[in-house]
NUTORLO-223649 format. One line per 5 residues: for each residue x negated, y negated, z negated of N, C-alpha, C. Coordinates in steps of 0.1 Angstrom, whole numbers, always signed. Layout:
REM NUTORLO-223649
X/Y/Z/X/Y/Z/X/Y/Z ~ ...
REM end
This chain:
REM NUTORLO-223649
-2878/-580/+93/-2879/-591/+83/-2865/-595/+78 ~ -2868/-597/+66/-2850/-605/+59/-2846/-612/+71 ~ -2832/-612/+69/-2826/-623/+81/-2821/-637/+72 ~ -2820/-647/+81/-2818/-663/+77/-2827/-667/+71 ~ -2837/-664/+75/-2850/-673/+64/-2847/-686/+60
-2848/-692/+51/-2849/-711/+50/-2848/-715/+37 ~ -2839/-727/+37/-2842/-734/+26/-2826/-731/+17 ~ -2827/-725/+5/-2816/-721/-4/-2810/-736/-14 ~ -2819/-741/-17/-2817/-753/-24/-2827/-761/-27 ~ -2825/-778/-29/-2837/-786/-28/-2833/-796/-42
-2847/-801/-43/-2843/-812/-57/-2850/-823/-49 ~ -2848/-835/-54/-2855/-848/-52/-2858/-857/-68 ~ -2869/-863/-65/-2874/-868/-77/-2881/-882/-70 ~ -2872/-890/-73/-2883/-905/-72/-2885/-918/-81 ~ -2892/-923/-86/-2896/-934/-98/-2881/-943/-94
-2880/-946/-108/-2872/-955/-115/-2870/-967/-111 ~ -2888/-973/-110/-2888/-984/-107/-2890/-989/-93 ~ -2889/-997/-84/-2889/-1008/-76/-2891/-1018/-76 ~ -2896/-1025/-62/-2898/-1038/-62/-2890/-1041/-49 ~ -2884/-1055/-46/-2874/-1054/-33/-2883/-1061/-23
-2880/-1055/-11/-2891/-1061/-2/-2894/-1070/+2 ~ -2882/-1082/+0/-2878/-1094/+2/-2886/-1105/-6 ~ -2885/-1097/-23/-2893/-1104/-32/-2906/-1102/-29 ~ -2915/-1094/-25/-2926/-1092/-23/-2929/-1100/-7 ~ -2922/-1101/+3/-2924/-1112/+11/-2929/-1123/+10
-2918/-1130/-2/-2917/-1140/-9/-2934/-1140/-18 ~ -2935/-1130/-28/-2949/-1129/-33/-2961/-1127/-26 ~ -2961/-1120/-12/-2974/-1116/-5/-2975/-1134/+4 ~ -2964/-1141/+6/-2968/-1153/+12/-2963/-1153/+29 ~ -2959/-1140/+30/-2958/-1139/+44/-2942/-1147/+54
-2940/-1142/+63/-2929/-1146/+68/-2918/-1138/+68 ~ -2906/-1148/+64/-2891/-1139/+59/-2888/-1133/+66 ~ -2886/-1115/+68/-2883/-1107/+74/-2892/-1096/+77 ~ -2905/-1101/+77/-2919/-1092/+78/-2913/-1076/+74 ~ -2911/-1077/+64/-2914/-1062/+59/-2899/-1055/+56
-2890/-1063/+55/-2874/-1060/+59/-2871/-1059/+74 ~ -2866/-1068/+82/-2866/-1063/+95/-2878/-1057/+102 ~ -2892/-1062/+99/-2899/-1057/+108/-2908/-1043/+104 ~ -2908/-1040/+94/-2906/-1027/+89/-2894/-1018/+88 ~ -2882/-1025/+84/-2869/-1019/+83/-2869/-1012/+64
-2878/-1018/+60/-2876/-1011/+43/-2868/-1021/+37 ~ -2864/-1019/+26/-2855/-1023/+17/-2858/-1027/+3 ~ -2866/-1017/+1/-2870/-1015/-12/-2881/-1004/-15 ~ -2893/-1008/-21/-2903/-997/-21/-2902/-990/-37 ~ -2902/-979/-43/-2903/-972/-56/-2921/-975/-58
-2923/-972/-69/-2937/-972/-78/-2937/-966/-93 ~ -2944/-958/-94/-2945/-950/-107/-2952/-959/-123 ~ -2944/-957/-130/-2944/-961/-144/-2961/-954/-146 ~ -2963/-962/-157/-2982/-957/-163/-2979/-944/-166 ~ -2970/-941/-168/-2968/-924/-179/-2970/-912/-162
-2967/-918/-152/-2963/-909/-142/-2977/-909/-133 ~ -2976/-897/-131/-2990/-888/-117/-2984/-882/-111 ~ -2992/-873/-102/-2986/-863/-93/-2981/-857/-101 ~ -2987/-848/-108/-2980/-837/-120/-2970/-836/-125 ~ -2968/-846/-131/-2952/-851/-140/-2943/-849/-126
-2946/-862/-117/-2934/-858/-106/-2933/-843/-102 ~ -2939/-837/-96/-2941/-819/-91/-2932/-812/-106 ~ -2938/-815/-118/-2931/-806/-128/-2917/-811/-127 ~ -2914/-824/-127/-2899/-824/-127/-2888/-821/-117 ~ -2892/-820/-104/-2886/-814/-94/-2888/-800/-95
-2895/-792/-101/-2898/-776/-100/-2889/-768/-117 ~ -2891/-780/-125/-2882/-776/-136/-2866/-780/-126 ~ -2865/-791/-125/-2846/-789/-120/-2840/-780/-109 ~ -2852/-775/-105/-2851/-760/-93/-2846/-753/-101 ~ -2852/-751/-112/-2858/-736/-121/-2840/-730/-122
-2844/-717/-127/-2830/-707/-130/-2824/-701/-119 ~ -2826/-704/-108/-2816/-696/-98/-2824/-687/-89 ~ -2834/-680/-97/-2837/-665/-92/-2846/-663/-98 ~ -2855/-651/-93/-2867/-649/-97/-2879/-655/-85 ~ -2890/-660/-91/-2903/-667/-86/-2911/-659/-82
-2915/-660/-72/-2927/-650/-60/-2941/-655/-61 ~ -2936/-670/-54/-2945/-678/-45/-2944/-690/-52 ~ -2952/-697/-51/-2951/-713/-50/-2965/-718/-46 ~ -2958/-720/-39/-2967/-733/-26/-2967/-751/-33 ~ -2976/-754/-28/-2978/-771/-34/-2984/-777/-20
-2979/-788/-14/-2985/-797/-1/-2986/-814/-11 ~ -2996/-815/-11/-2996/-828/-17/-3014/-834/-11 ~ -3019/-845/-6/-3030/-855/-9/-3037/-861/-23 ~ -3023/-863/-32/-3029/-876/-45/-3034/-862/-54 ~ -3052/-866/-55/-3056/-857/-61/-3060/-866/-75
-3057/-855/-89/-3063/-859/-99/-3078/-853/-101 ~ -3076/-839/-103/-3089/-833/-105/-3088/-824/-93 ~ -3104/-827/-87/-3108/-815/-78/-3109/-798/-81 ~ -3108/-797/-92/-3108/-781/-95/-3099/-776/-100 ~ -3089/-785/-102/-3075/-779/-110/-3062/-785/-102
-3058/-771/-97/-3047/-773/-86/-3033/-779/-92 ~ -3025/-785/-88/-3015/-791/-92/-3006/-779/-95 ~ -3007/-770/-86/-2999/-755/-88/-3000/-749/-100 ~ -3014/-747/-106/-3021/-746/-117/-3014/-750/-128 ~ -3008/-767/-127/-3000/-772/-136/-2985/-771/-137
-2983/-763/-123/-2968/-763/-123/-2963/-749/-130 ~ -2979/-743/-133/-2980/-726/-139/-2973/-722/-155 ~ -2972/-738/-159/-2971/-736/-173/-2954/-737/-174 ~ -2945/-739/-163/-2933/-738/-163/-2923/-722/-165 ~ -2937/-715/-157/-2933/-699/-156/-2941/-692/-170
-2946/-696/-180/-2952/-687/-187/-2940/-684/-202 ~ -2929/-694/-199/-2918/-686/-212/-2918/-677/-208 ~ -2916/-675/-199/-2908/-661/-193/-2916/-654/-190 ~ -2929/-653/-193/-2937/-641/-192/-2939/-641/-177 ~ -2933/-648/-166/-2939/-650/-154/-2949/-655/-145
-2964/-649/-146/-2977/-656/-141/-2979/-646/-130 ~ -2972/-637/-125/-2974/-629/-110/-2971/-636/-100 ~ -2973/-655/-96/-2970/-662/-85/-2981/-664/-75 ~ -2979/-659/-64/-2992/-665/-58/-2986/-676/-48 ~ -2994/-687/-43/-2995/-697/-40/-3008/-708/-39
-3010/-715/-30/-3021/-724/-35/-3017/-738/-32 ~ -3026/-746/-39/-3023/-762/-30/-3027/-764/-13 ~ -3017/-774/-8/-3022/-775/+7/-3023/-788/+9 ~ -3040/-793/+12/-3039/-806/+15/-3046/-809/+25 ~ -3036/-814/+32/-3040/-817/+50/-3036/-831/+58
-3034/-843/+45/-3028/-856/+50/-3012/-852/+51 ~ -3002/-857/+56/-2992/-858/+53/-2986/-844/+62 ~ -2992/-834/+68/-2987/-822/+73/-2987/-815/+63 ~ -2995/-814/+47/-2994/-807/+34/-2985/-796/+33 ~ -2973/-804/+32/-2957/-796/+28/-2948/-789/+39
-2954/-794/+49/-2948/-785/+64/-2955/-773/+60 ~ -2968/-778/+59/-2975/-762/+57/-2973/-759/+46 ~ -2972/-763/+38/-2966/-750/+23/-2954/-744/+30 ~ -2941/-750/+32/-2934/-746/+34/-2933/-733/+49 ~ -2940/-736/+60/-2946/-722/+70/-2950/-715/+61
-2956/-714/+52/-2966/-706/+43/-2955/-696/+36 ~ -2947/-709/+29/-2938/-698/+18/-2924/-690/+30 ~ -2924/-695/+43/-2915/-685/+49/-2921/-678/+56 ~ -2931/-678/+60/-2939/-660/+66/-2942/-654/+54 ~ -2943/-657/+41/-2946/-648/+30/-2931/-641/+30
-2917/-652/+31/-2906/-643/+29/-2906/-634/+40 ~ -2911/-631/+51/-2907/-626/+63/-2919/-613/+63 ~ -2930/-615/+59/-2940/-603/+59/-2939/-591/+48 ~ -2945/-581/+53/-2951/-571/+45/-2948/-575/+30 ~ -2961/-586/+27/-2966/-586/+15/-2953/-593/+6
-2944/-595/+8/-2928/-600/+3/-2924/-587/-6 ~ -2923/-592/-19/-2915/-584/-31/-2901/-586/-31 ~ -2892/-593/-26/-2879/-595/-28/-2877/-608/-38 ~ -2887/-613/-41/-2884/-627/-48/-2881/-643/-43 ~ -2882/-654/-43/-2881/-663/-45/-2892/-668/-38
-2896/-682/-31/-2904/-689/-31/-2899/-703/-40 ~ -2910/-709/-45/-2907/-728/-40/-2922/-734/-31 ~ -2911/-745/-30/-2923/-755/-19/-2921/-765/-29 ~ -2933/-771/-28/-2931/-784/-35/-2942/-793/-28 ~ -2935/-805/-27/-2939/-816/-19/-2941/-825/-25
-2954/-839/-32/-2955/-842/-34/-2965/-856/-31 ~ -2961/-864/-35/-2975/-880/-30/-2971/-890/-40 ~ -2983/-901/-40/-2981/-913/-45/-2987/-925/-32 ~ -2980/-930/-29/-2987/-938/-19/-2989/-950/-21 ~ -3001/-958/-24/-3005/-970/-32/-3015/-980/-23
-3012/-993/-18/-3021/-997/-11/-3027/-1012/-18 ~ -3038/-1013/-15/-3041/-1026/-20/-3037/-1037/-12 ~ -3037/-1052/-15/-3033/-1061/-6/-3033/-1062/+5 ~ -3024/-1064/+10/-3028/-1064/+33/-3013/-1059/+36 ~ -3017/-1056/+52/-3004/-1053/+56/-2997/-1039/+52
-3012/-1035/+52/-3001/-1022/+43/-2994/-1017/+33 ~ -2998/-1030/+24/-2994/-1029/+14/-2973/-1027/+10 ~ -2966/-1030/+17/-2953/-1025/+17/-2945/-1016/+24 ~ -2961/-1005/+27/-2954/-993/+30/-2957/-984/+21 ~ -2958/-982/+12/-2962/-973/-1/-2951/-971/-10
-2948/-962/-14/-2939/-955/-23/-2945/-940/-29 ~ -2934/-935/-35/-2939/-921/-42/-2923/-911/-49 ~ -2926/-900/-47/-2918/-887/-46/-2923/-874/-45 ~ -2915/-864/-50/-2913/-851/-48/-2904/-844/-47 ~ -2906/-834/-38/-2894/-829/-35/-2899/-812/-33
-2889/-803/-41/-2891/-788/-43/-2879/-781/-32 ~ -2883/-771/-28/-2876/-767/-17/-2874/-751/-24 ~ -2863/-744/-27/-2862/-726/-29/-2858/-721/-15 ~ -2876/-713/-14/-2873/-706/+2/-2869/-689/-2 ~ -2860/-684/+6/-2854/-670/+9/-2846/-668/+20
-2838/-657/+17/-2831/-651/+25/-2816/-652/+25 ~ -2808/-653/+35/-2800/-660/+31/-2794/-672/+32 ~ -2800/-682/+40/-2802/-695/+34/-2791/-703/+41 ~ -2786/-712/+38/-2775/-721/+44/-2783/-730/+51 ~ -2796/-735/+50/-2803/-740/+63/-2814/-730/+67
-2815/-729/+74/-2825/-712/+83/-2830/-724/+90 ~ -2844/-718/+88/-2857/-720/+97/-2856/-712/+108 ~ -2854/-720/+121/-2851/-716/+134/-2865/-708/+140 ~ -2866/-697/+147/-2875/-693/+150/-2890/-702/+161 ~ -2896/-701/+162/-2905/-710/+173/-2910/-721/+168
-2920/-723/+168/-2925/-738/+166/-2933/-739/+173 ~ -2945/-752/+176/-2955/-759/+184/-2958/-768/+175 ~ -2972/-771/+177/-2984/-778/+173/-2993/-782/+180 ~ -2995/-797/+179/-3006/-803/+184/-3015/-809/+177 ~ -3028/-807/+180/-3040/-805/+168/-3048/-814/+177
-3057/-826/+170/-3066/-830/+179/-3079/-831/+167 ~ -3090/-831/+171/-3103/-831/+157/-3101/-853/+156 ~ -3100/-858/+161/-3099/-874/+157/-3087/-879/+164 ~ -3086/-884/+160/-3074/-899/+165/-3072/-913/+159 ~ -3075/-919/+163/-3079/-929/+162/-3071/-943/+167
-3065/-953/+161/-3055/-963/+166/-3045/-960/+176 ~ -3042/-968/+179/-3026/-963/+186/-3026/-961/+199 ~ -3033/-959/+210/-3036/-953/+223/-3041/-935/+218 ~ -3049/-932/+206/-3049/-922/+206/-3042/-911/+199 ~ -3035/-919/+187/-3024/-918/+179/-3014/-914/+186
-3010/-922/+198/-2996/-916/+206/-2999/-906/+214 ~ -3015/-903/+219/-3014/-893/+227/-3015/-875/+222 ~ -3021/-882/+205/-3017/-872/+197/-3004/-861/+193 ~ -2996/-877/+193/-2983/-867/+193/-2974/-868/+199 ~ -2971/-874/+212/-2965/-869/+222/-2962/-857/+226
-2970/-849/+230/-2975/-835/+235/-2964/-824/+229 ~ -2963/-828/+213/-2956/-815/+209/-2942/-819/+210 ~ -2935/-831/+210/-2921/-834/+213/-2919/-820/+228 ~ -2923/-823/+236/-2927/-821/+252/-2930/-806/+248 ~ -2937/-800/+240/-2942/-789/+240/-2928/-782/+239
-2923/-788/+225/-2911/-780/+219/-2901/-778/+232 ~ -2896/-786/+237/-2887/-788/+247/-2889/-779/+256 ~ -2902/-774/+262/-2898/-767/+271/-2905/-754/+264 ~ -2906/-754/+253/-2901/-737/+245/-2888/-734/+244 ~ -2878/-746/+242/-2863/-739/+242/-2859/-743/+249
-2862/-746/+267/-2861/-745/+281/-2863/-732/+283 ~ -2874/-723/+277/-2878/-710/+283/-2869/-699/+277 ~ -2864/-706/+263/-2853/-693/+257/-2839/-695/+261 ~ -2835/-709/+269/-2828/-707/+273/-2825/-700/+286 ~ -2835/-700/+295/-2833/-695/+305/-2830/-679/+305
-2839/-673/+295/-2840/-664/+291/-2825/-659/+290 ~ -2820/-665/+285/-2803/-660/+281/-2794/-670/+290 ~ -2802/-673/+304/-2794/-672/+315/-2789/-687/+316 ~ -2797/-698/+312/-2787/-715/+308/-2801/-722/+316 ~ -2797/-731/+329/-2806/-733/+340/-2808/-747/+339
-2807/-755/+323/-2812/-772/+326/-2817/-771/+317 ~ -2822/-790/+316/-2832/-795/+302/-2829/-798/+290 ~ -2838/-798/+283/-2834/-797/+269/-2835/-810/+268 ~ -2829/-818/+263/-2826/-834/+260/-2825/-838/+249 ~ -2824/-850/+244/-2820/-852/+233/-2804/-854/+227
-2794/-855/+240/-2786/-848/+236/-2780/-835/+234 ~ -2786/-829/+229/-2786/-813/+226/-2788/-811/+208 ~ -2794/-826/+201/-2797/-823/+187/-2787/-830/+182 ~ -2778/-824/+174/-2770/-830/+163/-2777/-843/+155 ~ -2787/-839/+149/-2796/-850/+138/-2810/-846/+143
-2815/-859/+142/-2834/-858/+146/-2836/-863/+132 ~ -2849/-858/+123/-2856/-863/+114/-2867/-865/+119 ~ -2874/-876/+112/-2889/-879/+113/-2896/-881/+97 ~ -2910/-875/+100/-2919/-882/+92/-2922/-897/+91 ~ -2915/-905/+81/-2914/-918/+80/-2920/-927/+73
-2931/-932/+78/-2943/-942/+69/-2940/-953/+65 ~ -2927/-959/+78/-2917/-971/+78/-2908/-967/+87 ~ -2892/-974/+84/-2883/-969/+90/-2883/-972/+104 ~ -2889/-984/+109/-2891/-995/+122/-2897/-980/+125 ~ -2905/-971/+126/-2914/-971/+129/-2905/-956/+140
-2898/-953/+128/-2891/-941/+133/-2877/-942/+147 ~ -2875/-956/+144/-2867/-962/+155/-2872/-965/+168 ~ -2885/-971/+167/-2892/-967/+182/-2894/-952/+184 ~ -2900/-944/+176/-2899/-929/+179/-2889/-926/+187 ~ -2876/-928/+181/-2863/-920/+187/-2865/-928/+201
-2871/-942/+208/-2871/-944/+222/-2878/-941/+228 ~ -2891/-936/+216/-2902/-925/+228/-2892/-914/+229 ~ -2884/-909/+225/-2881/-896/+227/-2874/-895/+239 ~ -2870/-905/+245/-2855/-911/+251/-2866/-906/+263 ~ -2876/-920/+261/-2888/-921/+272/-2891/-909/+279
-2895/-897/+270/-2899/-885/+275/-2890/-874/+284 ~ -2877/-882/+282/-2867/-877/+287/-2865/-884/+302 ~ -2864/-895/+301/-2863/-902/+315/-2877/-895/+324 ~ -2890/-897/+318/-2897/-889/+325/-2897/-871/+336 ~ -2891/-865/+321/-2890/-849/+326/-2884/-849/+335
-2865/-863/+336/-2857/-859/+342/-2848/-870/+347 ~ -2857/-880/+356/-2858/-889/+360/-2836/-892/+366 ~ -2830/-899/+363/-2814/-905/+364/-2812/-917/+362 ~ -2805/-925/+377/-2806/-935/+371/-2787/-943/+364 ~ -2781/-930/+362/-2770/-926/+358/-2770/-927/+341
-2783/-926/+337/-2778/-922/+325/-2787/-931/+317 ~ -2786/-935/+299/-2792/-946/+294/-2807/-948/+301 ~ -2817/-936/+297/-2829/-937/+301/-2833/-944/+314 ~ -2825/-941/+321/-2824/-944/+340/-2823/-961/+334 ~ -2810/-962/+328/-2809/-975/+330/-2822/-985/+325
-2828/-982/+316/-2836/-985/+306/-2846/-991/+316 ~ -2850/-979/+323/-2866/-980/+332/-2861/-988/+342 ~ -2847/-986/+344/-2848/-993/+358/-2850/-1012/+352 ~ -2849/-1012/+340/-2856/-1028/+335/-2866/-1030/+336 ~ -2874/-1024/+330/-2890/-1025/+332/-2898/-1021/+344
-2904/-1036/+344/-2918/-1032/+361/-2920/-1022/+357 ~ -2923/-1020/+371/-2934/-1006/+369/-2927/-992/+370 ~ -2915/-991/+364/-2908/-980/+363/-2897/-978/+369 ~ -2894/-965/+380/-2882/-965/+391/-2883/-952/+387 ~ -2868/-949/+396/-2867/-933/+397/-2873/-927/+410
-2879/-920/+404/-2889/-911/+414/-2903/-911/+412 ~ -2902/-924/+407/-2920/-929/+407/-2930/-920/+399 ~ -2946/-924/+400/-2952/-913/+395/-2959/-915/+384 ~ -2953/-917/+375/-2954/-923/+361/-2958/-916/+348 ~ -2975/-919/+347/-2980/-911/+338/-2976/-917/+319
-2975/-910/+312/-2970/-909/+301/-2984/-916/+289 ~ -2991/-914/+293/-3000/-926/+289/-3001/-941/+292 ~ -3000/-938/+304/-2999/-954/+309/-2992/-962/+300 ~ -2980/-955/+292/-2968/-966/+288/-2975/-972/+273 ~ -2982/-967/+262/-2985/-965/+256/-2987/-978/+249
-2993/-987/+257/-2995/-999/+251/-2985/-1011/+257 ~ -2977/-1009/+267/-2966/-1018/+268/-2952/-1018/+259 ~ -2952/-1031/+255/-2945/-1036/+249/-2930/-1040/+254 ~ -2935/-1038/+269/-2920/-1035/+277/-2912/-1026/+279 ~ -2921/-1013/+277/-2912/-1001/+278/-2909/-1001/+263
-2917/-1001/+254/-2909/-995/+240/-2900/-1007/+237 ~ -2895/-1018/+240/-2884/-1027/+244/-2878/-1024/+246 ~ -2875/-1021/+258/-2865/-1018/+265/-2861/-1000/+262 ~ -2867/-991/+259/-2861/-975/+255/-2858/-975/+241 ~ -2863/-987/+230/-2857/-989/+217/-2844/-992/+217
-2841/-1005/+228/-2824/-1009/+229/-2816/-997/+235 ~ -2823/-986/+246/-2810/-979/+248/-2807/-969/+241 ~ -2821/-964/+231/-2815/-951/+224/-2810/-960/+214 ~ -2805/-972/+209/-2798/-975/+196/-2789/-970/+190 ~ -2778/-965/+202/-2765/-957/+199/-2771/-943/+193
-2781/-935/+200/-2788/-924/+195/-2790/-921/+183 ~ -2806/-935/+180/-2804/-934/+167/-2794/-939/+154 ~ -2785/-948/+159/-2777/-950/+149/-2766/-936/+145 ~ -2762/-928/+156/-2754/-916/+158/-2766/-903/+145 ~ -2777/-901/+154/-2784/-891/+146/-2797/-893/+141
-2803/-904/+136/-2814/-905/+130/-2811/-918/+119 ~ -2801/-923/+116/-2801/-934/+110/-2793/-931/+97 ~ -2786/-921/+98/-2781/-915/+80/-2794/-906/+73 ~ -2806/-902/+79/-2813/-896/+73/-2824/-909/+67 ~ -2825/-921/+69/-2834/-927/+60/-2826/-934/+52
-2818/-931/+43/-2812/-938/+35/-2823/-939/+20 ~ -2834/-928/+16/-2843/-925/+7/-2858/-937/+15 ~ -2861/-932/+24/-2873/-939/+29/-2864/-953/+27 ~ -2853/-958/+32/-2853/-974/+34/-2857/-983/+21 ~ -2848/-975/+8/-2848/-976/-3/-2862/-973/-11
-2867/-966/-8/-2882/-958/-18/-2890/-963/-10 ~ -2901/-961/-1/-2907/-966/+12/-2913/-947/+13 ~ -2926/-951/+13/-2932/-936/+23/-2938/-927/+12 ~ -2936/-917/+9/-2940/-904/+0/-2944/-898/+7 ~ -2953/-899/+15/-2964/-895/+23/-2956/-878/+24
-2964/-869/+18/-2958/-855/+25/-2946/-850/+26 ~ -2937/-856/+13/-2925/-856/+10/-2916/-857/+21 ~ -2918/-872/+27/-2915/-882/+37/-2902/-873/+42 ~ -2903/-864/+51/-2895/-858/+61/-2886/-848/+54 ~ -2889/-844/+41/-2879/-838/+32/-2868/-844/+23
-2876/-860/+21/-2865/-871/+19/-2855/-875/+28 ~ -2860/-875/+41/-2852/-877/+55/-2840/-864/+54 ~ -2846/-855/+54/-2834/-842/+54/-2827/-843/+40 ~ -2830/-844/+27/-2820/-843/+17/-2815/-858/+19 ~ -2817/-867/+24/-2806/-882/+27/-2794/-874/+36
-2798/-872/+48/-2790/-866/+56/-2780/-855/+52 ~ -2785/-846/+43/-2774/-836/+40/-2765/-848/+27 ~ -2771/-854/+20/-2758/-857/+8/-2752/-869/+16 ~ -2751/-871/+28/-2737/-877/+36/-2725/-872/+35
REM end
């Protein structure tokens, strides 16, 4: 297979307009800080009448355009206009100056995993057989719109186009993990959903390292930058203390933040036999593991939401906003 697979270059595209979340506090009636500190947003984007999925996708895939030849193009997007006519379909009319309609690709819509999966898609196409030597793009796309309630100031909208090949100044690392459940449901089953694959991944590159001879755990100090899929920024800041959490668990110290953490909270010692569900609904553990990974995430997860704090959630996009914040540091 080509070597360096990944991402060669990326565009971002988000609405003009805003509303600040402070004023909408102010307008929804609620209490000062609700949706600024206790979401951590700043400012949500919203699309002008003239703008749909389409418009945004074509404008990110035109400012891609020119720097190769086109293979593939993949589309991850939810906001559907028409059920029979693929957004890809519309992104077709970009390649027909050029006499280019030999792209295969299709839409992928699977809730906000969409654009991970286009993007797997367009890099086993560069890696297999059926690869001409061309070009992919990814393109990621959402509008996220809620009516009154609490959810209403997590909604925003973006796209973002990804050029996958060979080559790449960011390479898609080999290995991944997936955890798939058929329901999930509120937040006891929500966490138990995705816990597993943090945990999974970790001890896949525990096994490669061993492999090449390196006898400890993989931690979270081991990652330069963590990104997340971000619906709200708060949200991604307890994340980074489950991650901490999952760490004190694997590798119980009471030397180090995690140790110190648990050794706050009942319930939790070093040694103890401490199932990972159990924590799930205490409001004392994700307390107390939010304050100690702060240095964490302020070090490596807190330059990448500079787009979500400002825009709020572009559903598939989400985590491609996170990584192009982080790279224009």
């Amino acid at each position: 297979w080509p070597k360096d697979v990944g991402i060669l270059a990326l565009e971002v595209y988000f609405p003009a307009q805003y509303v600040e979340q402070e004023e909408l506090e102010r307008y929804d009636g609620v209490e000062a800080g609700k949706y600024t500190r206790g979401l951590g947003q700043q400012q949500m984007g919203f699309c002008a009448a003239h703008e749909d999925i389409n418009s945004l996708c074509l404008t990110v895939v035109q400012r891609l355009g020119g720097r190769g030849p086109i293979g593939r193009l993949e589309v991850g997007t939810e906001t559907v206009i028409d059920k029979s006519k693929a957004v890809k379909t519309v992104l077709m009319q970009l390649f027909h100056d050029s006499g280019n309609t030999d792209v295969e690709g299709i839409d992928t819509t699977n809730a906000c995993y969409g654009g991970t999966a286009s993007l797997f898609n367009a890099a086993s196409w560069v890696e297999s057989s059926a690869w001409d030597g061309r070009y992919a793009v990814v393109v990621c796309g959402d509008i996220a719109v809620y009516a009154t309630g609490n959810a209403r100031p997590t909604g925003g909208a973006g796209a973002i186009a990804m050029l996958v090949g060979p080559n790449a100044p960011l390479v898609l690392e080999r290995g991944r993990c997936h955890e798939t459940l058929g329901m999930a449901s509120g937040r006891v089953l929500s966490l138990g959903a995705i816990h597993p694959c943090p945990s999974l991944g970790q001890s896949r590159s525990e096994s490669q390292w061993q492999q090449a001879g390196v006898q400890r755990p993989f931690t979270l100090d081991d990652f330069k930058f963590i990104i997340f899929h971000t619906p709200f920024c708060k949200l991604v800041q307890k994340s980074v203390g489950r991650l901490l959490l999952n760490d004190f668990l694997a590798t119980p110290n009471p030397d180090t933040l995690q140790g110190a953490a648990a050794l706050s909270v009942a319930g939790l010692s070093m040694g103890s036999d401490v199932k990972l569900e159990d924590t799930y609904t205490s409001k004392e553990v994700e307390k107390a593991f939010q304050g100690a990974s702060q240095e964490i995430f302020n070090q490596k997860t807190k330059p990448s939401l500079l787009l979500s704090s400002r825009n709020g959630n572009m559903y598939t996009p989400s985590m491609y906003g996170c990584l192009a914040s982080l790279l224009a540091q």
